[in-house]
DSSP file (Angstrom, degrees, kcal/mol; ACC not computed):
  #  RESIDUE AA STRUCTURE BP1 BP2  ACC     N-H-->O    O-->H-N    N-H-->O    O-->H-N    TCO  KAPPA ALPHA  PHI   PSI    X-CA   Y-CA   Z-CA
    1    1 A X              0   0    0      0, 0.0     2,-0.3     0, 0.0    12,-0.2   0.000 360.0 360.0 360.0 137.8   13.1   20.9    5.2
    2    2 A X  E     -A   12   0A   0     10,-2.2     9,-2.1    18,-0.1    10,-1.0  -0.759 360.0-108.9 -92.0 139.8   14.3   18.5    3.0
    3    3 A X  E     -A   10   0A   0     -2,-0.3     2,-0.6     7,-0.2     7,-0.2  -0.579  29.3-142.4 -66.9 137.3   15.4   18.4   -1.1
    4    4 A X    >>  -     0   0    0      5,-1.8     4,-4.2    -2,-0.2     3,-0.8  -0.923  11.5-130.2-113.8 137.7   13.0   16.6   -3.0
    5    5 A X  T 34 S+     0   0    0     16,-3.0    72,-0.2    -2,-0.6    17,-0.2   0.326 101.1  50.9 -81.1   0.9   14.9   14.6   -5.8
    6    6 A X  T 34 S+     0   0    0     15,-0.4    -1,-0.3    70,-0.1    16,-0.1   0.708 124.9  18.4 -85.3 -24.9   12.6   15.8   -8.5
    7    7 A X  T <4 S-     0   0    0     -3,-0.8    -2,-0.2     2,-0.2     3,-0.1   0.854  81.5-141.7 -81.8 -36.8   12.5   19.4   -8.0
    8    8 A X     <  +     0   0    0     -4,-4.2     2,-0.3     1,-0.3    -3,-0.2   0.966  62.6 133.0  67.1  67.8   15.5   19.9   -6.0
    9    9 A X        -     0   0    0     -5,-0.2    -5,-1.8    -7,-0.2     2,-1.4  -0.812  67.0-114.2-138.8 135.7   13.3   22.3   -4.5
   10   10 A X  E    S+A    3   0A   0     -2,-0.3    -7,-0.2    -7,-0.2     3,-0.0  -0.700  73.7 117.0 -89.4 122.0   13.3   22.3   -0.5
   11   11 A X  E     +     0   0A   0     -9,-2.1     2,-0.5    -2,-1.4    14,-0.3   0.170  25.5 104.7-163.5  46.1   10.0   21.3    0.2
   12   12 A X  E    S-A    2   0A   0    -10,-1.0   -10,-2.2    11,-0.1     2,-0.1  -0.989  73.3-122.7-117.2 134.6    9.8   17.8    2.1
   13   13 A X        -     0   0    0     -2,-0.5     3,-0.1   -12,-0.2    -2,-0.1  -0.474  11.9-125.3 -70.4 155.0    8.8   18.8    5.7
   14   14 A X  S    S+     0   0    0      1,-0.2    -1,-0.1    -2,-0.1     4,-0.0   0.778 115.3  56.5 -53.5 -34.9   11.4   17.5    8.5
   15   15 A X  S    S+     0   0    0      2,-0.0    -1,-0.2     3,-0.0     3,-0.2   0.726  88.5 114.2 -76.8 -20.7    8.5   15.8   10.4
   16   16 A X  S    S-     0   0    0     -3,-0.1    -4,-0.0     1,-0.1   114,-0.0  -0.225  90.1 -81.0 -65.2 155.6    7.8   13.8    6.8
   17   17 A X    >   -     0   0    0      1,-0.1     3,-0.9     2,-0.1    -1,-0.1   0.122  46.2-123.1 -28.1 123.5    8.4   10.0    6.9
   18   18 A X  T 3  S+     0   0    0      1,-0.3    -1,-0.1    -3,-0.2    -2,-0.1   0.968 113.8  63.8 -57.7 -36.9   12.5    9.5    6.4
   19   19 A X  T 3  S+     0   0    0      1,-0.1     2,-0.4   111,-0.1    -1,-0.3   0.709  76.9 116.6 -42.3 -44.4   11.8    7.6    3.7
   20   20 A X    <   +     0   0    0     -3,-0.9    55,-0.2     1,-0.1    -1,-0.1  -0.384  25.0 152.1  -6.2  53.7   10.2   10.6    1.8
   21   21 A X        +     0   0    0     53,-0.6   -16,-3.0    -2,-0.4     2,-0.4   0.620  61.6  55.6 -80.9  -8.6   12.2   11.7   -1.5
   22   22 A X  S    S-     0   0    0     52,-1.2     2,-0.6   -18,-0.2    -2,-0.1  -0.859  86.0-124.8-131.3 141.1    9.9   13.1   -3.5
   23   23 A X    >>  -     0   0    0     -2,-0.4     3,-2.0     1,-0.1     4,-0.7  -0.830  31.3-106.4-112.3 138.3    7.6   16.3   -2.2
   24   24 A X  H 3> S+     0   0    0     -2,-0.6     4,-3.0     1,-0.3     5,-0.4   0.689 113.4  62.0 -47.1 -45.2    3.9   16.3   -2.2
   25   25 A X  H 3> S+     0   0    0    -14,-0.3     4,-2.2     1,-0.2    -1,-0.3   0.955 107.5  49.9 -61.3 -30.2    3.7   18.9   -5.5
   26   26 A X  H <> S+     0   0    0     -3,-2.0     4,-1.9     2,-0.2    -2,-0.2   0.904 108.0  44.9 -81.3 -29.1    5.4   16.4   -7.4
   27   27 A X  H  X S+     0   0    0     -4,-0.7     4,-0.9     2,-0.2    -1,-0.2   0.909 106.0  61.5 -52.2 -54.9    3.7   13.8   -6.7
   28   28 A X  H >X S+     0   0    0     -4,-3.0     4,-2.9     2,-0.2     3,-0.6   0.915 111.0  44.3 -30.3 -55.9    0.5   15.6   -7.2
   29   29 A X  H 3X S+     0   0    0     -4,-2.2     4,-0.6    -5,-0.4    -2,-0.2   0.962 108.8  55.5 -57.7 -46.7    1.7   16.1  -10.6
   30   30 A X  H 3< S+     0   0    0     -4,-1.9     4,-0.4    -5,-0.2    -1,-0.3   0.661 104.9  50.9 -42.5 -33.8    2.7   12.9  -11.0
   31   31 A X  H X< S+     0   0    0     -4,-0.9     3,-2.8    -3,-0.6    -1,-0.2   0.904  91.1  75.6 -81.2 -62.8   -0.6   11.4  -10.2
   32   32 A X  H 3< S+     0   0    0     -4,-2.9    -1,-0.2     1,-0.2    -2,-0.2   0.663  95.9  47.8 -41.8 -19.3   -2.4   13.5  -12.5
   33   33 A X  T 3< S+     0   0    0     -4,-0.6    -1,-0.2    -3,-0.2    -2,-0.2   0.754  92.9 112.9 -79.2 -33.6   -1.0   11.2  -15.9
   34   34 A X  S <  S-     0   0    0     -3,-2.8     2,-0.9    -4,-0.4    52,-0.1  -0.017  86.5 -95.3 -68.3 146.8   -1.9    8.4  -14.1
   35   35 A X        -     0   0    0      1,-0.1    -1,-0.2     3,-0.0    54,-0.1  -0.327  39.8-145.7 -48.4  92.7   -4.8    6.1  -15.1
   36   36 A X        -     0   0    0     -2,-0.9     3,-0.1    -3,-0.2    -1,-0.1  -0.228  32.4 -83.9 -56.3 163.1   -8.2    7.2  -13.3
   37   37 A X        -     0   0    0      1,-0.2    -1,-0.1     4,-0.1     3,-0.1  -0.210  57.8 -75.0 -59.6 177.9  -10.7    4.5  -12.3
   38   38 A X    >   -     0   0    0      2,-0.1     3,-1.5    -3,-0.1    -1,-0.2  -0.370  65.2-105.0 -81.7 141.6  -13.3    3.1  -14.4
   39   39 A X  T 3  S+     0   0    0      1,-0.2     0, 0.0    -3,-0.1     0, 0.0  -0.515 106.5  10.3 -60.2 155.7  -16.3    6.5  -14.6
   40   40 A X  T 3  S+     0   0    0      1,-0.2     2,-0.2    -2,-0.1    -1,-0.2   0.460  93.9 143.9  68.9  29.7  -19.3    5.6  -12.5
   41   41 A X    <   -     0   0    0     -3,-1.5     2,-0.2     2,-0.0    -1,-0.2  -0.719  44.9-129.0 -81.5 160.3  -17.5    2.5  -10.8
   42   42 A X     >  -     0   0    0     -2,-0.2     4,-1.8     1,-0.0     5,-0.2  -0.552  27.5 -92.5-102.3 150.2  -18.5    1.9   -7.0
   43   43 A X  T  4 S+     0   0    0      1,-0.2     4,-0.3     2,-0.2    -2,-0.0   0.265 126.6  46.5 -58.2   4.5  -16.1    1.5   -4.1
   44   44 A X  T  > S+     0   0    0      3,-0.1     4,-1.8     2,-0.1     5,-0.4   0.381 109.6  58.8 -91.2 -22.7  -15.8   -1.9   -3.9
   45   45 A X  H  > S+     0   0    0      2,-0.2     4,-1.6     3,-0.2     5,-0.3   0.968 113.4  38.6 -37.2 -67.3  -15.4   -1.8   -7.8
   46   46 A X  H  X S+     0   0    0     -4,-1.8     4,-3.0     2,-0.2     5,-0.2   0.930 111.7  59.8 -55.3 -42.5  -12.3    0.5   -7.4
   47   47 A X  H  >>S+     0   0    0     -4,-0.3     4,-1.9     1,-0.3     5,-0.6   0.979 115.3  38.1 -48.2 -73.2  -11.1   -1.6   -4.0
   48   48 A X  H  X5S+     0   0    0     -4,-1.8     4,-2.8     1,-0.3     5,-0.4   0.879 112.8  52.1 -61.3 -24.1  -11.0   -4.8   -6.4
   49   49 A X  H  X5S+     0   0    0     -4,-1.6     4,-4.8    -5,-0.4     5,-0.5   0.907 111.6  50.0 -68.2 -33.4   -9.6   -3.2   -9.5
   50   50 A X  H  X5S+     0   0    0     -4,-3.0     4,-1.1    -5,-0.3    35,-0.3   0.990 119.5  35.3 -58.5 -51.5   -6.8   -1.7   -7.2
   51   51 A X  H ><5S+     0   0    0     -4,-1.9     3,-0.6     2,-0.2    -1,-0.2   0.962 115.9  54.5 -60.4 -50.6   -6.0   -5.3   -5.6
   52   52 A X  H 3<<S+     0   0    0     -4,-2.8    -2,-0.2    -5,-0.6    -1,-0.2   0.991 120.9  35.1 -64.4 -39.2   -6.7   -7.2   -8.9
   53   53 A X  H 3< S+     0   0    0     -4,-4.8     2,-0.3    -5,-0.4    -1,-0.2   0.663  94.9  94.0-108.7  16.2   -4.0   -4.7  -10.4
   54   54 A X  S << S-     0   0    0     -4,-1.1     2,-0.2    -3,-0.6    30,-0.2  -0.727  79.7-118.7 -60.8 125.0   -1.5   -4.2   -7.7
   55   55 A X        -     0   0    0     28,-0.7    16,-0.4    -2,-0.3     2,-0.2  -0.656  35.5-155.1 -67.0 122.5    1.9   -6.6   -7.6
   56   56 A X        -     0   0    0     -2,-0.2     2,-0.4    14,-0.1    14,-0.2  -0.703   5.1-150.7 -89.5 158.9    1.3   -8.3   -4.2
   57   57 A X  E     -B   69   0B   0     12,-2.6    12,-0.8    -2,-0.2     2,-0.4  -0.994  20.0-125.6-137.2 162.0    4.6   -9.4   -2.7
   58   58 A X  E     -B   68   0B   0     -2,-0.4     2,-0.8    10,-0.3    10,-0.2  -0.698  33.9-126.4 -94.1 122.5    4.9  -12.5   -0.3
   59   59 A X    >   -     0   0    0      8,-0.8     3,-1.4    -2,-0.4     8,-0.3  -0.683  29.7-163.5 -83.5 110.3    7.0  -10.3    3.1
   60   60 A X  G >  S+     0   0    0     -2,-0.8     3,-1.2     1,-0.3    -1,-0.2   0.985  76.3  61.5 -69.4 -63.2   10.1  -13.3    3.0
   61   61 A X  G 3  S+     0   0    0      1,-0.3    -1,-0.3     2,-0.1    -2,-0.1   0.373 104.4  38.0 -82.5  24.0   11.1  -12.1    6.4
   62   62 A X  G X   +     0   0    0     -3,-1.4     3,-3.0    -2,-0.1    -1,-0.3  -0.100  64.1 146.2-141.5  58.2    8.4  -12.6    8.3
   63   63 A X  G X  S+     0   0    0     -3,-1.2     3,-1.1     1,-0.3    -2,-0.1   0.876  72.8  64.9 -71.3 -22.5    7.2  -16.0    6.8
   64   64 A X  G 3  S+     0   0    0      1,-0.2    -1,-0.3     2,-0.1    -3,-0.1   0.719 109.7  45.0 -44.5 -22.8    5.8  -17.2   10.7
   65   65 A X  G <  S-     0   0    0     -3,-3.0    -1,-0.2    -6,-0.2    -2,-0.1  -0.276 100.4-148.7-137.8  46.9    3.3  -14.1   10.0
   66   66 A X    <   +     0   0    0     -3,-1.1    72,-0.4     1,-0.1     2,-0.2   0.231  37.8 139.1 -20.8 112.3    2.3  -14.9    6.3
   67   67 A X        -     0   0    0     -8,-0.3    -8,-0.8    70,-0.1     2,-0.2  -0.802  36.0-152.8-141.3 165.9    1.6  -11.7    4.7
   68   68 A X  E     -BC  58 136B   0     68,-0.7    68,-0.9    -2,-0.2   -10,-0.3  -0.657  13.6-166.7-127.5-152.0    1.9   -9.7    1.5
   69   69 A X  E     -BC  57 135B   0    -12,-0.8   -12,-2.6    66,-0.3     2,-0.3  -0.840  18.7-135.9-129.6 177.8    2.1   -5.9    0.4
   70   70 A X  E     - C   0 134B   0     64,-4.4     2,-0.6    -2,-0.2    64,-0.6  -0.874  26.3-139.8-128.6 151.9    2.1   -3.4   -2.1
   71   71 A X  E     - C   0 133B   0    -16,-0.4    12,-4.1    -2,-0.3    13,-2.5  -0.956  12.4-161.8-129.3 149.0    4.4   -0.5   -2.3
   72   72 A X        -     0   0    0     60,-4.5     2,-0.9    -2,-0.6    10,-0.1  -0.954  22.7-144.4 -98.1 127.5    4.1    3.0   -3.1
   73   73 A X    >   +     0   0    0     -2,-0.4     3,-0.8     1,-0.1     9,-0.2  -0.725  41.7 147.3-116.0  66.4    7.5    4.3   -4.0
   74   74 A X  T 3   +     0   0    0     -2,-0.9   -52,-1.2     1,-0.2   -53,-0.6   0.352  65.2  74.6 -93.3   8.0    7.8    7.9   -2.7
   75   75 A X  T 3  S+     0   0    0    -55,-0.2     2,-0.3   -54,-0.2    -1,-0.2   0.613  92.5  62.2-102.6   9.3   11.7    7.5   -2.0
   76   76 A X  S <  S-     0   0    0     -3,-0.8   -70,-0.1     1,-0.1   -55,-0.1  -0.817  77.8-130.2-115.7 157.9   12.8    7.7   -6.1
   77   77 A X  S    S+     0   0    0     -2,-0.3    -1,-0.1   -72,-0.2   -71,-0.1   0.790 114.0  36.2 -28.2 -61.6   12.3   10.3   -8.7
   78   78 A X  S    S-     0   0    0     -3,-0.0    -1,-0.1   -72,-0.0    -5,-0.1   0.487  98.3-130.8 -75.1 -41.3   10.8    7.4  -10.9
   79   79 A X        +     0   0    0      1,-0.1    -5,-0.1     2,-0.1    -6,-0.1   0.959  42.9 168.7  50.8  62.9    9.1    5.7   -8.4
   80   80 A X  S    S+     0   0    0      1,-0.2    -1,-0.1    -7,-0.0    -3,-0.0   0.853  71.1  51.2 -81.6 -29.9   10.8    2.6   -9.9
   81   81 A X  S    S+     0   0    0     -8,-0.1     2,-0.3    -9,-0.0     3,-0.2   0.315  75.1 118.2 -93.7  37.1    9.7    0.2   -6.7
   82   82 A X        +     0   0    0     -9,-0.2   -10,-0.3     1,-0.1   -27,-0.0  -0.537  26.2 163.3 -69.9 137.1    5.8    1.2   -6.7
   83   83 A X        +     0   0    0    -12,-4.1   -28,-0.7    -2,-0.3    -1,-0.1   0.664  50.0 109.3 -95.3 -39.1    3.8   -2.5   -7.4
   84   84 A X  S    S-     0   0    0    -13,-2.5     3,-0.1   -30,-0.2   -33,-0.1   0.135  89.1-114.5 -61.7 170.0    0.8   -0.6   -6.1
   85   85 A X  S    S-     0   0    0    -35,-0.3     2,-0.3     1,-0.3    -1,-0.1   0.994  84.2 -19.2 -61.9 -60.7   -1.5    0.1   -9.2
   86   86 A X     >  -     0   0    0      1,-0.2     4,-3.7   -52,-0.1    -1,-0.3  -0.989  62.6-108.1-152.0 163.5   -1.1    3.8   -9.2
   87   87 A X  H  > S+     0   0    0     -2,-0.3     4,-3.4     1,-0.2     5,-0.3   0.973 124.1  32.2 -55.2 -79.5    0.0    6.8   -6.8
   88   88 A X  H  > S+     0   0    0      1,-0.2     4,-1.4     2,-0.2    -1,-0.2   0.882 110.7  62.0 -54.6 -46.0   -3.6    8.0   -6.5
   89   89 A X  H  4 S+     0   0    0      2,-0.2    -2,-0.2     1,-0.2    -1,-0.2   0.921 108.8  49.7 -38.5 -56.8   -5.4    4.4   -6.7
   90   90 A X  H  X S+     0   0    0     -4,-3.7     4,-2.4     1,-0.3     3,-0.3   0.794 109.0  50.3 -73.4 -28.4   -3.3    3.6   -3.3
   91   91 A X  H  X S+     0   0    0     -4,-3.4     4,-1.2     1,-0.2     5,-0.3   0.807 115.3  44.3 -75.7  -7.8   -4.3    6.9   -1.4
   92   92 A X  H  < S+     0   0    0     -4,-1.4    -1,-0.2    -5,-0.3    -2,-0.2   0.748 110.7  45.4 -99.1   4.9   -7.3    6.3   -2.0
   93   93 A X  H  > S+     0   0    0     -3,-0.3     4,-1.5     2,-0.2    -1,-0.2   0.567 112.3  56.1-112.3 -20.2   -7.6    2.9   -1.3
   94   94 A X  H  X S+     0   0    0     -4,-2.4     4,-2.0     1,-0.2    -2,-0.2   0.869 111.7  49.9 -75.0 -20.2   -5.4    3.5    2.2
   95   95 A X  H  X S+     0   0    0     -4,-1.2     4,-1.6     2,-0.3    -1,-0.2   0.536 103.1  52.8 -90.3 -20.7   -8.2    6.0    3.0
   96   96 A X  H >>>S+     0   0    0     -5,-0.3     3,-1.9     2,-0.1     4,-1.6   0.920 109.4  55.4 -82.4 -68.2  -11.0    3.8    2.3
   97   97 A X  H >X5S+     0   0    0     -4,-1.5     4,-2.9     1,-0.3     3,-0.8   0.812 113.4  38.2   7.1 -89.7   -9.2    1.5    4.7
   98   98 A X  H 3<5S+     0   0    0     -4,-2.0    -1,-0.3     1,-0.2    -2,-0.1   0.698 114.8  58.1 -35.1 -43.9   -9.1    4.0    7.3
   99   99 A X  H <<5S+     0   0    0     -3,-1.9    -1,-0.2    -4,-1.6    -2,-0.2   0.635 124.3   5.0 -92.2 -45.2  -12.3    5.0    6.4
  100  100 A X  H <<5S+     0   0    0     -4,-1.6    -3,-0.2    -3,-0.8    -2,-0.2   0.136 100.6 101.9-128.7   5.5  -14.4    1.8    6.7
  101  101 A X  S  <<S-     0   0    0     -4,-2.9    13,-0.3    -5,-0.5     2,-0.2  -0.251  73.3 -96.8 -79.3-166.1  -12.4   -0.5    8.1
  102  102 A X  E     -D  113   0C   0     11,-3.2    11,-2.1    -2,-0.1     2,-0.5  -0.654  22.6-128.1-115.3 171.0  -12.1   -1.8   11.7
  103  103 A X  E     +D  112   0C   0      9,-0.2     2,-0.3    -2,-0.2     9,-0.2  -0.923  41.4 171.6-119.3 118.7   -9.6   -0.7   14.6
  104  104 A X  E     -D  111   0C   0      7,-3.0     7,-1.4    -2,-0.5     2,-0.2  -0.982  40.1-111.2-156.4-178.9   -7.6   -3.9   16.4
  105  105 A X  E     -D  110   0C   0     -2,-0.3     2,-0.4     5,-0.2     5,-0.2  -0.489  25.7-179.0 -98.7 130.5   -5.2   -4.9   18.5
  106  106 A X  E >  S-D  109   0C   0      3,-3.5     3,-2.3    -2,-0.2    -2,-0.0  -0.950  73.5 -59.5-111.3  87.8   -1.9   -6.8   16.8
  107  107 A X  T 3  S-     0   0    0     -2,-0.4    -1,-0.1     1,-0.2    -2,-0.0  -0.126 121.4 -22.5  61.3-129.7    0.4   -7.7   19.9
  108  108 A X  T 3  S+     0   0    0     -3,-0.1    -1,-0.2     2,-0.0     2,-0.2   0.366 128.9  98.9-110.4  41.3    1.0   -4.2   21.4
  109  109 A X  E <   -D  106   0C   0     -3,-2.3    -3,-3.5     2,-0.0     2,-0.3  -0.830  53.0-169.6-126.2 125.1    0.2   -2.8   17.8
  110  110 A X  E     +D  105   0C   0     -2,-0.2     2,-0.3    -5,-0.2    -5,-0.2  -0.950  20.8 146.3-132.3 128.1   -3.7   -1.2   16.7
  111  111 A X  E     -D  104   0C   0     -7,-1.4    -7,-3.0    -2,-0.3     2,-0.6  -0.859  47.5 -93.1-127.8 174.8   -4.6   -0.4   13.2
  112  112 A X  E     -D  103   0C   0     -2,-0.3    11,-0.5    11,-0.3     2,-0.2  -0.881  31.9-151.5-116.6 138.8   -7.4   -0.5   11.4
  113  113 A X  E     -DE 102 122C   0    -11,-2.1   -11,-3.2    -2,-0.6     2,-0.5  -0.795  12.3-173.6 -82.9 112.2   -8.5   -3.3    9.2
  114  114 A X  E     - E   0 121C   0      7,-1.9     7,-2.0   -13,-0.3     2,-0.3  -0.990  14.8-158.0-146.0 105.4  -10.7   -3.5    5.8
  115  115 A X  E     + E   0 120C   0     -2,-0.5     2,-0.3     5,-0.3     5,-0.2  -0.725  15.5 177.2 -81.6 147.1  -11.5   -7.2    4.7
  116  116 A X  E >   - E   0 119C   0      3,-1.0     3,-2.3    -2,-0.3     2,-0.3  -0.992  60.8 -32.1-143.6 138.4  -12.3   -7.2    1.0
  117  117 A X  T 3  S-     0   0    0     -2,-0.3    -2,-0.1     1,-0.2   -69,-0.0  -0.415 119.3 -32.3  51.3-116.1  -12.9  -10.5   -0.3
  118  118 A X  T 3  S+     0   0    0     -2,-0.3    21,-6.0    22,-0.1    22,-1.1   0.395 124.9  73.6-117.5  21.3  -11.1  -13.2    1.2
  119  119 A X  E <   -EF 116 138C   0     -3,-2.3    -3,-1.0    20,-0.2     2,-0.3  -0.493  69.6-146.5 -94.1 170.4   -7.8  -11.0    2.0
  120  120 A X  E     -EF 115 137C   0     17,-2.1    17,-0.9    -5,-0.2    -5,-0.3  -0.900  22.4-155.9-125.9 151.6   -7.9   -8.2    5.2
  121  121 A X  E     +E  114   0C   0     -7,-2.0    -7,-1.9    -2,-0.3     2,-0.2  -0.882  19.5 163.6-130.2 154.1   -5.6   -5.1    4.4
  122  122 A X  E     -E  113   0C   0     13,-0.5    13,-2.8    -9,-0.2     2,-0.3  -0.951  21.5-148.7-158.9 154.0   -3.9   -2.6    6.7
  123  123 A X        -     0   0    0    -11,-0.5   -11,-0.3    -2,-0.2    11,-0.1  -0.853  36.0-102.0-136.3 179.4   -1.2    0.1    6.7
  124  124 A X        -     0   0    0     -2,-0.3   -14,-0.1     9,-0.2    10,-0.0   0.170  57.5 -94.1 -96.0  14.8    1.1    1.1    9.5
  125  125 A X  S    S+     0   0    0    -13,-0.1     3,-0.1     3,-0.0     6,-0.1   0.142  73.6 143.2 108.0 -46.1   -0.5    4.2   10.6
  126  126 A X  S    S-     0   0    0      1,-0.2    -3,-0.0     4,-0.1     2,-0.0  -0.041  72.0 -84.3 -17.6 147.1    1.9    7.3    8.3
  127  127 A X     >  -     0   0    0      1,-0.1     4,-0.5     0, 0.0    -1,-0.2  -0.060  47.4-106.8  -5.6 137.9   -0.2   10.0    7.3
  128  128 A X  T >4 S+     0   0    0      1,-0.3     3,-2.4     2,-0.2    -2,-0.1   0.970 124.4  56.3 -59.8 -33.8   -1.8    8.8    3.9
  129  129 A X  T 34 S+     0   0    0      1,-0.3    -1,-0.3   -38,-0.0    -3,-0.0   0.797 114.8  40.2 -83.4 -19.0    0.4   11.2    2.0
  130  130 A X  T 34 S+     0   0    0   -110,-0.0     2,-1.3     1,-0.0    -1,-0.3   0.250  86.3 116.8 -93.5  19.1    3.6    9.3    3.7
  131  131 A X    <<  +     0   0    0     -3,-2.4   -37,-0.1    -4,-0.5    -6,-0.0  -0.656  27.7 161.8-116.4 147.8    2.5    6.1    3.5
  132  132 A X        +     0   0    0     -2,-1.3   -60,-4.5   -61,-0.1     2,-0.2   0.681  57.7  66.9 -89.4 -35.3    4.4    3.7    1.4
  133  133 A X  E     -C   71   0B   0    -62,-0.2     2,-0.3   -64,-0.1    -9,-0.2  -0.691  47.6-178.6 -85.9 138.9    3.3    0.1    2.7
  134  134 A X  E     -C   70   0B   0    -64,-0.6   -64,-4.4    -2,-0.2   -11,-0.2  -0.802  23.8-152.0-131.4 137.4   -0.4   -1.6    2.3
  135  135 A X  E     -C   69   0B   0    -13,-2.8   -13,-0.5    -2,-0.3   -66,-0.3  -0.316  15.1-170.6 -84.6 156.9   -0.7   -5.2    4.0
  136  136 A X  E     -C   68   0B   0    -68,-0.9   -68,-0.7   -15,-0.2   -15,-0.2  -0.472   7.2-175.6-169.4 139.1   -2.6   -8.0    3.5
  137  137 A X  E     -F  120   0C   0    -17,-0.9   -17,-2.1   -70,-0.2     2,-0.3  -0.496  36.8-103.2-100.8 151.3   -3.1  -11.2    5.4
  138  138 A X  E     +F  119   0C   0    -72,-0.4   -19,-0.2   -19,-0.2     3,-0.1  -0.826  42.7 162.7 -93.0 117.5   -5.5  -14.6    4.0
  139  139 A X        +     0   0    0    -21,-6.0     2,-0.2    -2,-0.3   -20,-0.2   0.371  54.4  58.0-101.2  -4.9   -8.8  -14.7    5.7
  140  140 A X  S  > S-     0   0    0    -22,-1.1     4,-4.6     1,-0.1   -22,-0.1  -0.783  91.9-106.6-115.0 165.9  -10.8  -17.0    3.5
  141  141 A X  T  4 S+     0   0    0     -2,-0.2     4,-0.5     2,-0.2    -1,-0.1   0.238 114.4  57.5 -69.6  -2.2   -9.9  -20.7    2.5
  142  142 A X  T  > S+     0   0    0      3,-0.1     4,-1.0     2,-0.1     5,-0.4   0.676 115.7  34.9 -99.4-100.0   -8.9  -19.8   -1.2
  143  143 A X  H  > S+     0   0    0      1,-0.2     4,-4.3     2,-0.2     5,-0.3   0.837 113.8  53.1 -34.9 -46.4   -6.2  -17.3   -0.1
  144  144 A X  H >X S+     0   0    0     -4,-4.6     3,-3.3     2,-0.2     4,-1.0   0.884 113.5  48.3 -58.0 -61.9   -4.8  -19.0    3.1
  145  145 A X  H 3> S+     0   0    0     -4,-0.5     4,-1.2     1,-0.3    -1,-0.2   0.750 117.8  45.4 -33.6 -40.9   -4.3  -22.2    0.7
  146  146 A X  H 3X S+     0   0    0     -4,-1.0     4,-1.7     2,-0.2    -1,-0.3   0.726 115.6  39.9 -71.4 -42.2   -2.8  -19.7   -1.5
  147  147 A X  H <X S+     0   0    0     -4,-4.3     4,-3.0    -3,-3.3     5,-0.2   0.987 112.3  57.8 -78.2 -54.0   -0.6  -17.9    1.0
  148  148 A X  H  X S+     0   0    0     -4,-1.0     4,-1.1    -5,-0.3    -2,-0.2   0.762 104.8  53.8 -53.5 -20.4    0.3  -21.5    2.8
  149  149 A X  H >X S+     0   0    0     -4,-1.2     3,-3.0    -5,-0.4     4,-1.4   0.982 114.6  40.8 -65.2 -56.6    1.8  -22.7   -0.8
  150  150 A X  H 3X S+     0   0    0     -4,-1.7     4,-1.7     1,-0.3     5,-0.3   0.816 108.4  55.7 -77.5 -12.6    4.2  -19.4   -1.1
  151  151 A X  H 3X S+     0   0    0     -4,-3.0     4,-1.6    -5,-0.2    -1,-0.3   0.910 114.0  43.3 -71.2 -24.9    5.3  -19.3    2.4
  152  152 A X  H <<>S+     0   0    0     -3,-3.0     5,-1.9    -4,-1.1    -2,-0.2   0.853 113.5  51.3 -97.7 -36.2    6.5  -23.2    1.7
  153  153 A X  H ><5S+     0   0    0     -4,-1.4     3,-0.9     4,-0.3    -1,-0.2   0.721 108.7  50.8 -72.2 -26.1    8.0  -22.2   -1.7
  154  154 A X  H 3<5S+     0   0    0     -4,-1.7     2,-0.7    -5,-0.2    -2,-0.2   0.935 106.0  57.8 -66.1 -64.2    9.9  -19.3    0.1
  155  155 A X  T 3<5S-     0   0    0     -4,-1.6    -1,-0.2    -5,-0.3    -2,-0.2   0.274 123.6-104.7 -46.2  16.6   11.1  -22.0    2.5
  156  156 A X  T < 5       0   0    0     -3,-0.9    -3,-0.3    -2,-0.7    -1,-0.2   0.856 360.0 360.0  88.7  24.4   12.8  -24.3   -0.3
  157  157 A X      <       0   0    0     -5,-1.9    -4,-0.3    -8,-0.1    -1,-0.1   0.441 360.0 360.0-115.8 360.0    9.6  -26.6    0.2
C-alpha cells in the first residue's frame, strides 16, 4: 500500500498504476463537485461535450505518429495537469471507449478504438480507475488538415 497525497491515509494498492498519488476515495469525492452532464443528454451528446471541452494536446515527441491527448491527473493533490473536462466525464468516456469501440492491432500493440466524428480515440489499456491518458488520432479530412498544420508548427515550419 501506498500514501495517497490527499489523505495521507495508506490506501493506494501496490498493484495501482505508479503514477497513482491520489486514492480512489478521494477522487470519488472529488468527482462529486464536479460539473455533471447536461440531464437527459444521449451518449454521443456527452462523447462530444467531453471532446468539445477537453484541452487536446498535440504528443511533440512522437510527431511521425500525429496524435493528441487529454490527461487526467491522478498523480497531484490538485490535479493541476488534468485538460480532460472532468474526473468523471473521462471515466466515463474511457468506458464508453471500451465499451463500443473496436479492438486492433497497432504494431505489436491491441486496443480498442471509438471513432467519434472525424477523430478515433484510445487509451493504453490501465484499469479505468488508473488510467490517466485518452488518445486521439485524425481520421476525417477536417482534422488530418488540422493535425498536419500543428505537427509542421511543432517542427519550426
Amino acid at each position: 500500500m501506498r500514501v495517497c497525497l490527499k489523505c495521507g491515509e495508506f490506501r493506494i494498492e501496490s498493484s495501482s498504476h505508479p503514477d497513482t498519488r491520489v486514492c480512489r476515495e478521494c477522487e470519488l469525492e472529488r468527482q462529486a463537485t464536479e460539473r455533471p452532464f447536461p440531464s437527459g443528454a444521449t451518449e454521443e451528446e456527452k462523447a462530444e461535450a467531453f471532446i468539445r471541452e477537453s484541452g487536446w494536446r498535440l504528443a511533440t515527441t512522437m510527431l511521425d505518429i500525429p496524435h493528441q491527448y487529454t490527461v487526467r491527473d491522478l498523480a497531484s493533490p490538485d490535479a493541476r495537469k488534468t485538460t480532460a473536462r472532468s474526473h468523471a466525464g473521462f471515466e466515463w468516456f474511457v468506458r464508453l471507449i471500451r465499451r463500443d469501440g473496436v479492438r486492433k492491432r497497432w504494431r505489436s500493440y491491441e486496443h480498442t478504438y471509438l471513432v467519434v466524428g472525424e477523430w478515433e480515440y484510445w487509451t493504453m489499456g490501465y484499469p479505468v480507475e488508473e488510467t490517466t491518458i485518452v488518445n486521439r488520432q485524425a481520421v476525417g479530412p477536417e482534422a488530418i488538415g488540422y493535425m498536419e498544420n500543428q505537427v509542421e508548427e511543432a517542427r519550426g515550419g
